[in-house]
C-alpha positions in Angstrom: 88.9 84.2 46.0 90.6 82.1 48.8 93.9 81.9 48.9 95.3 78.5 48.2 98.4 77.7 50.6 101.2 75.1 50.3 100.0 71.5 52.4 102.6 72.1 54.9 101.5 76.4 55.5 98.1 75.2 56.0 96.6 75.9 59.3 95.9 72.8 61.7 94.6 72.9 64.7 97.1 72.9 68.1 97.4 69.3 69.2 95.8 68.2 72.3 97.1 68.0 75.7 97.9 64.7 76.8 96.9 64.9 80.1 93.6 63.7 81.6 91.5 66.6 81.9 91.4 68.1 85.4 88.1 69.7 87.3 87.9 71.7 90.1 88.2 70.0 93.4 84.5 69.6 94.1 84.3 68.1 90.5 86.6 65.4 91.9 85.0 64.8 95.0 82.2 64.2 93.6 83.8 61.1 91.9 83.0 62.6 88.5 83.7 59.8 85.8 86.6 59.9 83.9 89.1 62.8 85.2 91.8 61.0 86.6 93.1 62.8 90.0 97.4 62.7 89.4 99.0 61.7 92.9 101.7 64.7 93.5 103.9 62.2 95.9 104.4 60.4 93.5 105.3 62.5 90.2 107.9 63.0 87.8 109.3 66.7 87.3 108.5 66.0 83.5 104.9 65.1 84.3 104.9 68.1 86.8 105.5 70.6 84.0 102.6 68.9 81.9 99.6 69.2 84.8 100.8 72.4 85.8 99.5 73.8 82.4 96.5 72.1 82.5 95.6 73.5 86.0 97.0 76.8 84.4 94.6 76.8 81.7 91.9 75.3 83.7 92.0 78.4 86.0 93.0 76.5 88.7 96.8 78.4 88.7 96.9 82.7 87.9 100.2 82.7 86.0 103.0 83.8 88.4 101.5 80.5 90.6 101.9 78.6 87.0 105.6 79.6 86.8 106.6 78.5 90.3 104.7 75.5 89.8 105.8 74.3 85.9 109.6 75.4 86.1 111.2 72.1 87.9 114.8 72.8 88.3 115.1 69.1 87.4 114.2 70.6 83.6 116.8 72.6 82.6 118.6 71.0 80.4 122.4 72.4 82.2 121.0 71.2 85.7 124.1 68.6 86.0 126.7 71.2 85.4 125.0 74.0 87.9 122.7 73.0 90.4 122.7 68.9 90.2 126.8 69.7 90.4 126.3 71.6 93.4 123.8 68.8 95.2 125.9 65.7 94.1 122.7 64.6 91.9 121.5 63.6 88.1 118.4 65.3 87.0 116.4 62.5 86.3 113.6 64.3 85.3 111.1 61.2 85.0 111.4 59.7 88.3 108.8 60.3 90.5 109.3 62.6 93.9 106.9 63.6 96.5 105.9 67.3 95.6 103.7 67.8 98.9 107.1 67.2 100.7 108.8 69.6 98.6 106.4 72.4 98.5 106.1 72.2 102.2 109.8 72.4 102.7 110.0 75.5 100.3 107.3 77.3 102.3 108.9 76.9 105.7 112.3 77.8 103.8 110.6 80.8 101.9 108.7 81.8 105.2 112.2 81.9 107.0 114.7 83.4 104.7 112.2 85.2 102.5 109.3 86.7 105.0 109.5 90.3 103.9 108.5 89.2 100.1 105.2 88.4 101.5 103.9 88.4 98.1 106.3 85.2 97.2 105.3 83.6 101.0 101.8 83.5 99.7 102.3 82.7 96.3 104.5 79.3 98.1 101.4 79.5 100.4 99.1 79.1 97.9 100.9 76.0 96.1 101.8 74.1 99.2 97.6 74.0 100.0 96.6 73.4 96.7 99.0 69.8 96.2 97.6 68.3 98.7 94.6 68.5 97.1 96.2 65.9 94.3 96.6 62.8 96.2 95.1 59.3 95.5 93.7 57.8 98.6 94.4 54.1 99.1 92.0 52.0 97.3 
C-alpha cells in the first residue's frame, strides 16, 4: 500500500534552470539552433552566478573551476560594509561588467603575487581561456 502524503510533502520535480541551454563550443560554432551564446563583456554578476552552473553541470567547469567562477564578490550580501567599503563602490549586482577584462586582470595578478600556487595559476588559467569563448560577434 502506498503511502498517501500531505499536497504540500509531495515530491515535485526541481524546477528548471532559466538559462538557455549551453553546448560545447563546437556545438556553437556550428550555429546550432536555439542555444543562445551569453556575451561575458557584457554580464551581470547575478547572471554570472546563473551560467556558471549551467556550464558546471554541463561539464564544461570541474567544480573548484565552478567555485571561482559562480562566487562574484559582487554577491555577498555584506559586500558594501567589507569589500565595496574598501573600493569606494555599491555592489550592484545586475549591472553588466566585462568578465574577459576581469579574468585576465586576475591571471596576471594571480600569476604575480600567487605563482608558487601553481594549481590556483592554472585553475585562473583555465577560466581566463574559456570566457573568451562566450562572446557575441557583431552582427
Amino acid at each position: 500500500m502506498k503511502a498517501m502524503l500531505a499536497p504540500e510533502l509531495e515530491p515535485t520535480a526541481p524546477p528548471l534552470s532559466r538559462t538557455p541551454p549551453i553546448l560545447p563550443r563546437w556545438a556553437r560554432s556550428a550555429g546550432v539552433p536555439g542555444v543562445t551564446t551569453p556575451d561575458l563583456r557584457h554580464i551581470s554578476p547575478r547572471r554570472l552566478a546563473a551560467l556558471s552552473m549551467d556550464l558546471y553541470l554541463a561539464g564544461t567547469l570541474n567544480w573548484t573551476e565552478y567555485e571561482l567562477l559562480a562566487f562574484p564578490p559582487e554577491l555577498p550580501p555584506d559586500y558594501e560594509r567589507t569589500i565595496g567599503a574598501l573600493l569606494g563602490e555599491r555592489a550592484d549586482p545586475d549591472r553588466p561588467r566585462d568578465y574577459v577584462a576581469y579574468w585576465e586582470r586576475r591571471l596576471a595578478f594571480e600569476t604575480k603575487y600567487n605563482g608558487r600556487d601553481t594549481t590556483l595559476v592554472e585553475r585562473t588559467r583555465r577560466i581566463a581561456e574559456l570566457v573568451p569563448g562566450f562572446v557575441r560577434k557583431a552582427a
